[in-house]
CHARMM internal coordinates of N, CA and C (Angstrom, degrees):
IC EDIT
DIST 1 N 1 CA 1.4451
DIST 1 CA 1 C 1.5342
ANGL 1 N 1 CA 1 C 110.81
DIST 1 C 2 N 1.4734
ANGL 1 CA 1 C 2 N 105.80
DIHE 1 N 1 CA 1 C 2 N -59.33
DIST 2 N 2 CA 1.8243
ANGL 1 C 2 N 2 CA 94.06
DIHE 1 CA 1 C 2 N 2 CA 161.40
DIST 2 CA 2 C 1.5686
ANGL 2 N 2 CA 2 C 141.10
DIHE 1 C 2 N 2 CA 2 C -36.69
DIST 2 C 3 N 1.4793
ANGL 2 CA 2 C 3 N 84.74
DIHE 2 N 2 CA 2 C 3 N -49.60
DIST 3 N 3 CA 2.0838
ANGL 2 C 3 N 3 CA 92.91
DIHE 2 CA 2 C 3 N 3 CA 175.04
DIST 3 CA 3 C 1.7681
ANGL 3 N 3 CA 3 C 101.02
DIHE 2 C 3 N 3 CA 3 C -54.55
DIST 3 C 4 N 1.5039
ANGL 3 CA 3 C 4 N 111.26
DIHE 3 N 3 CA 3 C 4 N -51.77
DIST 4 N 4 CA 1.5654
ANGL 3 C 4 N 4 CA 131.42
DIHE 3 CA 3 C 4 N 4 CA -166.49
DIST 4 CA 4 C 2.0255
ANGL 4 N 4 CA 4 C 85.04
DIHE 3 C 4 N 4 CA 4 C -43.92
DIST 4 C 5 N 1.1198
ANGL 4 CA 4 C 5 N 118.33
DIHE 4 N 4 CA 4 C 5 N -87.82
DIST 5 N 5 CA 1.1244
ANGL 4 C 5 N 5 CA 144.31
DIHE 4 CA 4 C 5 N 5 CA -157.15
DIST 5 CA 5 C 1.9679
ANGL 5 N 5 CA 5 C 98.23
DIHE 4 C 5 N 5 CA 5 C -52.36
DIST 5 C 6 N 0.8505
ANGL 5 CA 5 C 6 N 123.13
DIHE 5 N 5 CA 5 C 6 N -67.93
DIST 6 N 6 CA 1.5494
ANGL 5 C 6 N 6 CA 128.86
DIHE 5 CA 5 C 6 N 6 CA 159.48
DIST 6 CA 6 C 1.5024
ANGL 6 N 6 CA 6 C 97.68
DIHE 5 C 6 N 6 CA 6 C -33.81
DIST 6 C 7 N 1.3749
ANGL 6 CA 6 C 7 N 133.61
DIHE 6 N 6 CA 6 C 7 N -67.94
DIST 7 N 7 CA 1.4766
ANGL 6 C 7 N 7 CA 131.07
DIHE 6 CA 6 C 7 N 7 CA -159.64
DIST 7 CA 7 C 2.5005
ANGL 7 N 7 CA 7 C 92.87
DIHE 6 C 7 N 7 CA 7 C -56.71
DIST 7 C 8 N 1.1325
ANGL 7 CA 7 C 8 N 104.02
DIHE 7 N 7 CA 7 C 8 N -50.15
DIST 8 N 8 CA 1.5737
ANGL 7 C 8 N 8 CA 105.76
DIHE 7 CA 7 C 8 N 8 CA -160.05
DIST 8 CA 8 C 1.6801
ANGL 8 N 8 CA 8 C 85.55
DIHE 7 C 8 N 8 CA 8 C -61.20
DIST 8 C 9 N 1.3940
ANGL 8 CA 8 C 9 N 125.66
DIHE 8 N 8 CA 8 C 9 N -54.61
DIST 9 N 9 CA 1.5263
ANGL 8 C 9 N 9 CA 110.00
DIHE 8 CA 8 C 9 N 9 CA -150.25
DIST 9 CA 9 C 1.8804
ANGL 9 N 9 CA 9 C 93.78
DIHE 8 C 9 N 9 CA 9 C -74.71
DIST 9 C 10 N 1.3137
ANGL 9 CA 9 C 10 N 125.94
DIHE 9 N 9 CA 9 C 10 N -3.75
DIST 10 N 10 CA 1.7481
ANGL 9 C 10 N 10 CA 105.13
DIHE 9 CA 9 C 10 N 10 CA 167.77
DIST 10 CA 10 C 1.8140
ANGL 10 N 10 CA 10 C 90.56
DIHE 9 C 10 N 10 CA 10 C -79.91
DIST 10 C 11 N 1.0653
ANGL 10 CA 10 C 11 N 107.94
DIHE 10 N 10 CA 10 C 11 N -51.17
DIST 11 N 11 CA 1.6243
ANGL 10 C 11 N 11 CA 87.68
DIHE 10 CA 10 C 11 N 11 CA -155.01
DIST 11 CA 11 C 1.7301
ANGL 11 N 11 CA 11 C 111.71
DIHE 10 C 11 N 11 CA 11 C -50.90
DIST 11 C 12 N 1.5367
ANGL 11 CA 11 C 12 N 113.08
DIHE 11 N 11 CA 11 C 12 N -40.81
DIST 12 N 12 CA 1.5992
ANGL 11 C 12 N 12 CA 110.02
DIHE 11 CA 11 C 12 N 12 CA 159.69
DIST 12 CA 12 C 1.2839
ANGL 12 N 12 CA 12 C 112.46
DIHE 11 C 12 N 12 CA 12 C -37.66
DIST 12 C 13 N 1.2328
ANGL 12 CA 12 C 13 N 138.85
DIHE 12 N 12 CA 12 C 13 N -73.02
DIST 13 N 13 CA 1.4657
ANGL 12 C 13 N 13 CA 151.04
DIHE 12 CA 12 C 13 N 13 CA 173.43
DIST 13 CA 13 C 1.6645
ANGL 13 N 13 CA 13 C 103.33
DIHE 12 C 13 N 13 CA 13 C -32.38
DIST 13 C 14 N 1.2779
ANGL 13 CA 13 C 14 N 126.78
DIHE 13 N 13 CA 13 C 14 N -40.23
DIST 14 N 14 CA 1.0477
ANGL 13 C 14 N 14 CA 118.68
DIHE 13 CA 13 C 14 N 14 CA -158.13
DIST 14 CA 14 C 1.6904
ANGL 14 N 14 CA 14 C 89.25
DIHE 13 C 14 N 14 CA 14 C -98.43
DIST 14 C 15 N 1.1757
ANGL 14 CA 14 C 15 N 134.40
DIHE 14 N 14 CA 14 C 15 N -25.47
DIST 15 N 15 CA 2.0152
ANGL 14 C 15 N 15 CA 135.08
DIHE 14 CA 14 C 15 N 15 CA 172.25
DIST 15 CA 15 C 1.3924
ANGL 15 N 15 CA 15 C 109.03
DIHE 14 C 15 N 15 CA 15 C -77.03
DIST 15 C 16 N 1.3074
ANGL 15 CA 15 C 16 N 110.92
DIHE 15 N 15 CA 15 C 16 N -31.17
DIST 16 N 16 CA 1.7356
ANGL 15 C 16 N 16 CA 114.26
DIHE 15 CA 15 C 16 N 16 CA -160.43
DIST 16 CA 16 C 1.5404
ANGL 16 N 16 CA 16 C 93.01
DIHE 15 C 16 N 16 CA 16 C -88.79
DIST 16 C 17 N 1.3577
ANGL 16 CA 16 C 17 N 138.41
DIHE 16 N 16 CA 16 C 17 N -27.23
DIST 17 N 17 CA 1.4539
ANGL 16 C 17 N 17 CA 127.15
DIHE 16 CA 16 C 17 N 17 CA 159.91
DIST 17 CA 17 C 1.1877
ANGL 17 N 17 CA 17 C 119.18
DIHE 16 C 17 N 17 CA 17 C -65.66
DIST 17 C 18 N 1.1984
ANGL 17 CA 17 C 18 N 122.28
DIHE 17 N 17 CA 17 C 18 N 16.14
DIST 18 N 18 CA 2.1454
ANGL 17 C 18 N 18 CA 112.19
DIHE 17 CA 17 C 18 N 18 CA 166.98
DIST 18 CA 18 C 1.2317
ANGL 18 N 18 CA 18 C 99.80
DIHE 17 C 18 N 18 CA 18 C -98.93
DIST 18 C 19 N 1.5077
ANGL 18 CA 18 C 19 N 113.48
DIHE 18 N 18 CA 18 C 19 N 2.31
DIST 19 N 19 CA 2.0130
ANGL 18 C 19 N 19 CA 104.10
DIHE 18 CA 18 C 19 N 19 CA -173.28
DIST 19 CA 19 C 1.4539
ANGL 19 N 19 CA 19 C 79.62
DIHE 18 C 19 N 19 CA 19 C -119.55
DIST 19 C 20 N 1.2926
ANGL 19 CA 19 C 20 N 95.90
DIHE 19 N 19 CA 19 C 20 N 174.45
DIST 20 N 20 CA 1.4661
ANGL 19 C 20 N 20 CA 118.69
DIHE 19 CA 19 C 20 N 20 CA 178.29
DIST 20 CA 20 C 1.6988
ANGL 20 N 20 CA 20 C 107.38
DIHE 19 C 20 N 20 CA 20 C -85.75
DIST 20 C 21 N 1.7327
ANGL 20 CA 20 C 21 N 99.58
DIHE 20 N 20 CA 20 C 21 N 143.38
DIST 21 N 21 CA 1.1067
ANGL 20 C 21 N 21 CA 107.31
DIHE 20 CA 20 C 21 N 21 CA 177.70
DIST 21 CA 21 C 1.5248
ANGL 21 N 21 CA 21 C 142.22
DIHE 20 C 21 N 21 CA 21 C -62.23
DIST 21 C 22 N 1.5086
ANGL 21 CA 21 C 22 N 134.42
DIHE 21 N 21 CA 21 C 22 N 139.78
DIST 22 N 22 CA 1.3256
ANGL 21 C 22 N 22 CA 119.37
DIHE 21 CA 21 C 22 N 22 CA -126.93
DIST 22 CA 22 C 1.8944
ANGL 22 N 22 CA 22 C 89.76
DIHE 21 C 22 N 22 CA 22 C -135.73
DIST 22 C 23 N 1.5601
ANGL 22 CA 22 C 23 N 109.88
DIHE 22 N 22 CA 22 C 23 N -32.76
DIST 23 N 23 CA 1.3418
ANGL 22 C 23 N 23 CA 104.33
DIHE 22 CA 22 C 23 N 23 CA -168.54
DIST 23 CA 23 C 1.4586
ANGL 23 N 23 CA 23 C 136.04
DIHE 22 C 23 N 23 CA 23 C -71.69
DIST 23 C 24 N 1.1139
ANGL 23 CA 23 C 24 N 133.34
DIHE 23 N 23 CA 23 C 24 N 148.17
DIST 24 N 24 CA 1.2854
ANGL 23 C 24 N 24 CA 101.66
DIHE 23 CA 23 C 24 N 24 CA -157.58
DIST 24 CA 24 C 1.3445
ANGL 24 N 24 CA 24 C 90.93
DIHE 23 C 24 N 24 CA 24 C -98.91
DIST 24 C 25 N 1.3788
ANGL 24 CA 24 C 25 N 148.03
DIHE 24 N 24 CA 24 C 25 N 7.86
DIST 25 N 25 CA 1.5864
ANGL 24 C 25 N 25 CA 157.23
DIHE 24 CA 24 C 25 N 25 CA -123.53
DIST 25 CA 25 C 1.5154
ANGL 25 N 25 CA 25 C 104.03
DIHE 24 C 25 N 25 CA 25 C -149.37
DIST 25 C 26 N 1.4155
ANGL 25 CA 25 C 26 N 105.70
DIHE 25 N 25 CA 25 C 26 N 133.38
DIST 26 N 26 CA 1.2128
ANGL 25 C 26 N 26 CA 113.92
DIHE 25 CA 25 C 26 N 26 CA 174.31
DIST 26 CA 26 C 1.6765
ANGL 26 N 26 CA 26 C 112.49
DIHE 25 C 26 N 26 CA 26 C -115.30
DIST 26 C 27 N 1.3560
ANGL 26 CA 26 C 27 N 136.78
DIHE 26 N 26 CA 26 C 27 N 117.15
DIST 27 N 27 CA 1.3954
ANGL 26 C 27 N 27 CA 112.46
DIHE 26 CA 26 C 27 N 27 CA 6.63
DIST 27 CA 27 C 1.5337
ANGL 27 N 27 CA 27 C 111.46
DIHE 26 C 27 N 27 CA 27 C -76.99
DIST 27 C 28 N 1.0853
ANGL 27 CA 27 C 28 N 107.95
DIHE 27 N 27 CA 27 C 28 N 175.20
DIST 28 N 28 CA 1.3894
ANGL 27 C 28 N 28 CA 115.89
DIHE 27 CA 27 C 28 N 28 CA 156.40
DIST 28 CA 28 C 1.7922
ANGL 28 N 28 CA 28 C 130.55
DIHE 27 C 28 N 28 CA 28 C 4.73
DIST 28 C 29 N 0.9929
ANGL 28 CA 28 C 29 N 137.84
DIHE 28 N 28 CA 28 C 29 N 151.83
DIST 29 N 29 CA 1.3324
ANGL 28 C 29 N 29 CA 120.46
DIHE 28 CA 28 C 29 N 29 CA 140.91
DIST 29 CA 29 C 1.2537
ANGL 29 N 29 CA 29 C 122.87
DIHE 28 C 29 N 29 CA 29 C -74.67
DIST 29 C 30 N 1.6166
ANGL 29 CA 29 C 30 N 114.87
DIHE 29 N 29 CA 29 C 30 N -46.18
DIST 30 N 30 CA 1.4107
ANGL 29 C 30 N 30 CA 113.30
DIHE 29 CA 29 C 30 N 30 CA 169.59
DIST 30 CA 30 C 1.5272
ANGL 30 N 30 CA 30 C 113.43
DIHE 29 C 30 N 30 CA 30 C -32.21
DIST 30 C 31 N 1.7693
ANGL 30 CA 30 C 31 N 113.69
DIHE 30 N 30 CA 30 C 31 N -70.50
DIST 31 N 31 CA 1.2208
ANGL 30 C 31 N 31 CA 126.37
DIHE 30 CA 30 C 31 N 31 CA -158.35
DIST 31 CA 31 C 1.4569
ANGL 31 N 31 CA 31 C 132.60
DIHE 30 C 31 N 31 CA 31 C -72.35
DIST 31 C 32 N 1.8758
ANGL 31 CA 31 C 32 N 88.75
DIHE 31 N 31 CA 31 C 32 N -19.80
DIST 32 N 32 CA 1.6614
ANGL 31 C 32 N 32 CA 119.23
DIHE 31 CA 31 C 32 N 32 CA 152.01
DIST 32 CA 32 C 1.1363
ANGL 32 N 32 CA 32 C 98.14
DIHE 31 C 32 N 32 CA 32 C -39.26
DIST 32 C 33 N 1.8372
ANGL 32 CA 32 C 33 N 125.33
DIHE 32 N 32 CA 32 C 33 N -70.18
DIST 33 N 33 CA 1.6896
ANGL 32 C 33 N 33 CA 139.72
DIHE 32 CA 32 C 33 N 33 CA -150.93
DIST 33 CA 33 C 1.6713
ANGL 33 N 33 CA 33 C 94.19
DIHE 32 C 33 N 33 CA 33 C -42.52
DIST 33 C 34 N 1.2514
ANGL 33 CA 33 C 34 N 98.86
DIHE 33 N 33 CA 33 C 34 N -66.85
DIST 34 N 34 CA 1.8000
ANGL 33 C 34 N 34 CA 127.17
DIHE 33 CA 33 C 34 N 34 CA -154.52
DIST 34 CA 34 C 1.4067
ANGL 34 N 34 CA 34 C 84.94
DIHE 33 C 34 N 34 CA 34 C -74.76
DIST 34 C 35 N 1.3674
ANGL 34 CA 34 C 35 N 155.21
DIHE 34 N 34 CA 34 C 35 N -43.31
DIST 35 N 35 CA 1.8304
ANGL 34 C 35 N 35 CA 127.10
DIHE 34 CA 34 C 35 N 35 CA -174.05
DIST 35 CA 35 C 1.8736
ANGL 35 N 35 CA 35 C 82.28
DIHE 34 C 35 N 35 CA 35 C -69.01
DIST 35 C 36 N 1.2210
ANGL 35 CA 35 C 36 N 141.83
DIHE 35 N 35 CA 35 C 36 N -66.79
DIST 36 N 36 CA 0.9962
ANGL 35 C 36 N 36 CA 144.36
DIHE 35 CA 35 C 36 N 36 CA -103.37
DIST 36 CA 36 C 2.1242
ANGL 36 N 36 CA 36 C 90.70
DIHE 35 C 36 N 36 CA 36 C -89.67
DIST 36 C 37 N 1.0738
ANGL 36 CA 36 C 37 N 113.17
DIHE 36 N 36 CA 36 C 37 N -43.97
DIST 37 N 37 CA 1.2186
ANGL 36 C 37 N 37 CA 139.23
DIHE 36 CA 36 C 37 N 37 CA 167.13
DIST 37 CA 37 C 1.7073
ANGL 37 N 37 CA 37 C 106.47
DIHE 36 C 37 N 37 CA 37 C -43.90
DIST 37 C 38 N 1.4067
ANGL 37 CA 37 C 38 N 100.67
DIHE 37 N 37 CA 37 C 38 N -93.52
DIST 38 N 38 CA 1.9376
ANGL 37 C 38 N 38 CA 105.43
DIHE 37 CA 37 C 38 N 38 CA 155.84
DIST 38 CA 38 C 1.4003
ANGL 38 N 38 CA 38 C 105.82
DIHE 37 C 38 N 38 CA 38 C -13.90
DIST 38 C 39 N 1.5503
ANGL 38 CA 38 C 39 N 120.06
DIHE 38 N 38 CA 38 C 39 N -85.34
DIST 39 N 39 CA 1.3158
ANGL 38 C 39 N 39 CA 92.54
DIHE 38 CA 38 C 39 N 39 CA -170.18
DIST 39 CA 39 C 1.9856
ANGL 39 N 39 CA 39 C 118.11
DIHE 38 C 39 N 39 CA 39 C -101.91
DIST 39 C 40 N 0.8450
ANGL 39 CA 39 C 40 N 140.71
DIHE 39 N 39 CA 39 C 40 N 31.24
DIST 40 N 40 CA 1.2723
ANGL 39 C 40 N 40 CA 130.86
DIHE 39 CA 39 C 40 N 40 CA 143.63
DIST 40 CA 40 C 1.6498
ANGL 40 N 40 CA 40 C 111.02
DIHE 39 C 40 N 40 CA 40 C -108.68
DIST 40 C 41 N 0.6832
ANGL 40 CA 40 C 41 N 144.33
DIHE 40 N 40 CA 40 C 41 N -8.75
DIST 41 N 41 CA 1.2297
ANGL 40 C 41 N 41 CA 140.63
DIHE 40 CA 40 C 41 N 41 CA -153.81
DIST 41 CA 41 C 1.0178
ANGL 41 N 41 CA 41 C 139.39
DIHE 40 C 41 N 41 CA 41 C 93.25
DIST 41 C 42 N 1.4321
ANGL 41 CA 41 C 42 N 136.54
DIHE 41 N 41 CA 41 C 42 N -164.99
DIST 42 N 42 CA 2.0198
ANGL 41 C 42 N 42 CA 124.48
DIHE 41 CA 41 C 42 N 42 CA -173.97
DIST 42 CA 42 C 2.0069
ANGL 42 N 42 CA 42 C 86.07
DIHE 41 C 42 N 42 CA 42 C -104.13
DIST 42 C 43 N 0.9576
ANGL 42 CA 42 C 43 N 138.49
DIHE 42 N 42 CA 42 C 43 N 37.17
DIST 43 N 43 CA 1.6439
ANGL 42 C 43 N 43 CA 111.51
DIHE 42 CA 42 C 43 N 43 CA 169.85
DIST 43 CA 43 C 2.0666
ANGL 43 N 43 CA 43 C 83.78
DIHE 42 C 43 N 43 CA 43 C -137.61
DIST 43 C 44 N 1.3477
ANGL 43 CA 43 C 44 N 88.13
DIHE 43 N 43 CA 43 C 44 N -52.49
DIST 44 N 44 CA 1.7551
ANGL 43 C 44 N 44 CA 77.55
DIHE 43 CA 43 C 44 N 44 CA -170.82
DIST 44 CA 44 C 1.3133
ANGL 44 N 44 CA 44 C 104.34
DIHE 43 C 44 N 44 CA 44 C -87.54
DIST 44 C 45 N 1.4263
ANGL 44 CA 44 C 45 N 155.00
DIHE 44 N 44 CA 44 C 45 N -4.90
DIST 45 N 45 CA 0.9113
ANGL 44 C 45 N 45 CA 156.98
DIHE 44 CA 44 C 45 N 45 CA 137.50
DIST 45 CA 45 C 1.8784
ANGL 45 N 45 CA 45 C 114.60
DIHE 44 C 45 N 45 CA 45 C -35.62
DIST 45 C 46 N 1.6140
ANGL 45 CA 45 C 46 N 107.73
DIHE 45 N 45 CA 45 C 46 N -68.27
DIST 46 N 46 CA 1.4870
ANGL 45 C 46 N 46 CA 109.56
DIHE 45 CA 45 C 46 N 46 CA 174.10
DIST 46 CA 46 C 1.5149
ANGL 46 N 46 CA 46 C 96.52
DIHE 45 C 46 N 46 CA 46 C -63.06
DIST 46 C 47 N 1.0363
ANGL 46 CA 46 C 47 N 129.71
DIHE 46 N 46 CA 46 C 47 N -40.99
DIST 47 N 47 CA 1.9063
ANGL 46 C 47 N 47 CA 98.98
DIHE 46 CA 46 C 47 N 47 CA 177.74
DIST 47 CA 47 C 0.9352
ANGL 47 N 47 CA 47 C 121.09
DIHE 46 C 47 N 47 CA 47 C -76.77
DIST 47 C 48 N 1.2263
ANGL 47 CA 47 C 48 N 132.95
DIHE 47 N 47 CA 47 C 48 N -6.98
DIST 48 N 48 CA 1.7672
ANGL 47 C 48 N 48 CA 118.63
DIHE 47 CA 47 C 48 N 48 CA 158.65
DIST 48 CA 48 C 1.4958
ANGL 48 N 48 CA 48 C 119.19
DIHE 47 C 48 N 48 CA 48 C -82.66
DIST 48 C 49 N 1.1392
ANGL 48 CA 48 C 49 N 104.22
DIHE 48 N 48 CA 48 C 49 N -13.34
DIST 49 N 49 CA 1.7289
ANGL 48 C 49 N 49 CA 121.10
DIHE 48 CA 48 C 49 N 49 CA 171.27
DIST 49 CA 49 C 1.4671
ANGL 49 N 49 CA 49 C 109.51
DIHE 48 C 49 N 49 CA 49 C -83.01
DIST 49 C 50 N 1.2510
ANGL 49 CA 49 C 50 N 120.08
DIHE 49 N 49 CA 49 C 50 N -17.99
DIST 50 N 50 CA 1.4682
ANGL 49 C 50 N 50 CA 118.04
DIHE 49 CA 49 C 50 N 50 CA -175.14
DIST 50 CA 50 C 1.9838
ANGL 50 N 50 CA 50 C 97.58
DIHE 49 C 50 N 50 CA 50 C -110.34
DIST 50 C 51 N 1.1758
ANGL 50 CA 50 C 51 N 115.02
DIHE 50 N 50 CA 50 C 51 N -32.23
DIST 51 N 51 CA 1.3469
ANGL 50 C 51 N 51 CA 101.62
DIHE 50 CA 50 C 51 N 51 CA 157.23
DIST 51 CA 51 C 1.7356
ANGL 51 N 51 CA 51 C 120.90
DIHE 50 C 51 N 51 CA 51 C -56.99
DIST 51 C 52 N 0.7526
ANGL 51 CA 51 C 52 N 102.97
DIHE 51 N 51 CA 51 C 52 N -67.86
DIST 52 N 52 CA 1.7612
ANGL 51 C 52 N 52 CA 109.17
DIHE 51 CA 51 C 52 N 52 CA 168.04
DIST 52 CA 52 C 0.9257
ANGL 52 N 52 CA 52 C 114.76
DIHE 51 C 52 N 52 CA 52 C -30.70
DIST 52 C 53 N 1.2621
ANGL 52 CA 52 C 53 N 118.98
DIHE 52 N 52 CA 52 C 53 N -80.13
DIST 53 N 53 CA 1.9321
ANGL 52 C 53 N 53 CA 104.14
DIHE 52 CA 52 C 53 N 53 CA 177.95
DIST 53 CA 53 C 1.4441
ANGL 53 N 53 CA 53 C 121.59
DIHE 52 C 53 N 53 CA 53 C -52.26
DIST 53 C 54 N 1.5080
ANGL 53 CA 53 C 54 N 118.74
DIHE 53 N 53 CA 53 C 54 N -16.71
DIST 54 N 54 CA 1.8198
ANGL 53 C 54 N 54 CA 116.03
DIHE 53 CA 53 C 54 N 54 CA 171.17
DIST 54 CA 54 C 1.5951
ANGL 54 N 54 CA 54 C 80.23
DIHE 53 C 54 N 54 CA 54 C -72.49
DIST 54 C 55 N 1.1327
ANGL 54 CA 54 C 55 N 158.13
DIHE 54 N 54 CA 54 C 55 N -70.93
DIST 55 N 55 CA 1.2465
ANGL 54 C 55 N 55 CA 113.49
DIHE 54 CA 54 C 55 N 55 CA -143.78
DIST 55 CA 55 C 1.4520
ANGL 55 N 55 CA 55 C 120.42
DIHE 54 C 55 N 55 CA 55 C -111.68
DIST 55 C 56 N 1.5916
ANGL 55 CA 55 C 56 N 116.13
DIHE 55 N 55 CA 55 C 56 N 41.19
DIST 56 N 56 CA 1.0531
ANGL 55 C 56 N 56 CA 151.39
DIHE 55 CA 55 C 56 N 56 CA 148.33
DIST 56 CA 56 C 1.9277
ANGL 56 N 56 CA 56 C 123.80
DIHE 55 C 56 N 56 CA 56 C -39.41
DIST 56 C 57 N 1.4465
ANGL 56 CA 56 C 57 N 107.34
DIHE 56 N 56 CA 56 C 57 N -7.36
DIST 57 N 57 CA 1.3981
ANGL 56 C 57 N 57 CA 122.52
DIHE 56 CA 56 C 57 N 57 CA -168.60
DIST 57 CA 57 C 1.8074
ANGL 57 N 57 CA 57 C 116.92
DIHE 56 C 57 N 57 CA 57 C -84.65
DIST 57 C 58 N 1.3031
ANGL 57 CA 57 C 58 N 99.90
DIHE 57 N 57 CA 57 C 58 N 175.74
DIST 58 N 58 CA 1.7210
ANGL 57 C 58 N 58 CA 93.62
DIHE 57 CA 57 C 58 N 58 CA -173.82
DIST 58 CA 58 C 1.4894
ANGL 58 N 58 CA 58 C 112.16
DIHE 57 C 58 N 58 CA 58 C -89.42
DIST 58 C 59 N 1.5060
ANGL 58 CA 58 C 59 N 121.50
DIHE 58 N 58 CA 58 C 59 N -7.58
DIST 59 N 59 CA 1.0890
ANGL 58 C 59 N 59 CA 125.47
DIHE 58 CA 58 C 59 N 59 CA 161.88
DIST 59 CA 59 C 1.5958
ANGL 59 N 59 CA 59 C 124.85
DIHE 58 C 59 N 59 CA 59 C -68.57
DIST 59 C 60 N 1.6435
ANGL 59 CA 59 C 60 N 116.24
DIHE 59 N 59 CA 59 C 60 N 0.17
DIST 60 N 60 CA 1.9837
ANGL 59 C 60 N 60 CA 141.35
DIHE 59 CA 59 C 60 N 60 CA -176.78
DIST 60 CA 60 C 1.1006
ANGL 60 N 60 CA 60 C 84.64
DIHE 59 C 60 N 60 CA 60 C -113.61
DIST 60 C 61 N 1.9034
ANGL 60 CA 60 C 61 N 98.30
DIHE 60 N 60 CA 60 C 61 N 139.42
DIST 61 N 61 CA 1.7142
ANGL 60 C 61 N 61 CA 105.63
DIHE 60 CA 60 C 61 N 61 CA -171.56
DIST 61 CA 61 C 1.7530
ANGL 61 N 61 CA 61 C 93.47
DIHE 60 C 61 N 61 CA 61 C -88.71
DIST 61 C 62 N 1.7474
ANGL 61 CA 61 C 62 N 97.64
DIHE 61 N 61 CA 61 C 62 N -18.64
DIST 62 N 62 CA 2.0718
ANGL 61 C 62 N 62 CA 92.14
DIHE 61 CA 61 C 62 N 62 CA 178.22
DIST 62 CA 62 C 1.9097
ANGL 62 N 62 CA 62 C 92.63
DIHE 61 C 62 N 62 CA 62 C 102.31
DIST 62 C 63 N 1.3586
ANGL 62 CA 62 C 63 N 95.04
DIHE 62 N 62 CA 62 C 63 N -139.97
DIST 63 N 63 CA 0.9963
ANGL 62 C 63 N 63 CA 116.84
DIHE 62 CA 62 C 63 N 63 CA -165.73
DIST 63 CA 63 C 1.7916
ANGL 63 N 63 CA 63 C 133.10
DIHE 62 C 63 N 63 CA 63 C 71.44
DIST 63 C 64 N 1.3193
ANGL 63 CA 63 C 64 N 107.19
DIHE 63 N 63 CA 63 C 64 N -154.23
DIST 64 N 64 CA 1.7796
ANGL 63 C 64 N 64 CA 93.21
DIHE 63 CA 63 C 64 N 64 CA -160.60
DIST 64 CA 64 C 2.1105
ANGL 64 N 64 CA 64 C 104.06
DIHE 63 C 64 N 64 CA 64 C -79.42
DIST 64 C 65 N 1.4741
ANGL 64 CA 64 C 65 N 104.28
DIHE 64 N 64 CA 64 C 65 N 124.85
DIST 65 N 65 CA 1.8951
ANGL 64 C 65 N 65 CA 88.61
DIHE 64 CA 64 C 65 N 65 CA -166.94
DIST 65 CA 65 C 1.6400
ANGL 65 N 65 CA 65 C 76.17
DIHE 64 C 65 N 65 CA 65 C -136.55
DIST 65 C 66 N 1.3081
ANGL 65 CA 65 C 66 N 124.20
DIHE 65 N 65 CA 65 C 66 N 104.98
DIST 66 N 66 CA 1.2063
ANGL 65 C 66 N 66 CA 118.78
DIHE 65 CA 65 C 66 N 66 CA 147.66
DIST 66 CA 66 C 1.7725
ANGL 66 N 66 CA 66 C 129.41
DIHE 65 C 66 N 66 CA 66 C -92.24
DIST 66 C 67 N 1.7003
ANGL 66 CA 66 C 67 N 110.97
DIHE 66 N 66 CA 66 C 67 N -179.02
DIST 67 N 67 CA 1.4670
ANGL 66 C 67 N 67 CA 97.40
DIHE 66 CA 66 C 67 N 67 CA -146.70
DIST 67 CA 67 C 1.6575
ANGL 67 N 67 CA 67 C 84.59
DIHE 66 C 67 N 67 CA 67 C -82.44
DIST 67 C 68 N 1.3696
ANGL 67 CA 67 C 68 N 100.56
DIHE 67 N 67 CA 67 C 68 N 165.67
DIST 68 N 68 CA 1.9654
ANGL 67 C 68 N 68 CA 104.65
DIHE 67 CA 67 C 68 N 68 CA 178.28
DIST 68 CA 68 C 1.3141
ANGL 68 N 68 CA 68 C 116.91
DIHE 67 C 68 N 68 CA 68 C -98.46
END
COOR INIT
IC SEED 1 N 1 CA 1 C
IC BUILD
């Protein structure tokens, strides 16, 4: 289920680069998902990936947030 779930968020990564870039976060949110996943796993991994993108908004100044 991890590989499964890792394999969908490249192919996003690989569609969401024909538009212009949107995040305000370095890395990525996507790529946030996938370090964060790698090393915690697919349950606490997707919840730090799903925290992240909640504060993914234009009201977050962004900047450099790597995974902990």
């Amino acid at each position: 289920m991890k590989k499964f779930i890792l394999f969908l968020i490249s192919i996003y990564q690989k569609f969401s680069s024909l538009t212009p870039p949107r995040c305000r976060f370095y890395p990525t949110c996507s790529e946030y998902t996938k370090q964060a996943i790698v090393k915690y796993g697919l349950f606490k991994g997707s919840w730090l990936g799903i925290k992240r993108i909640c504060k993914c908004h234009p009201l977050n100044e962004g900047g450099y947030d790597p995974v902990p």
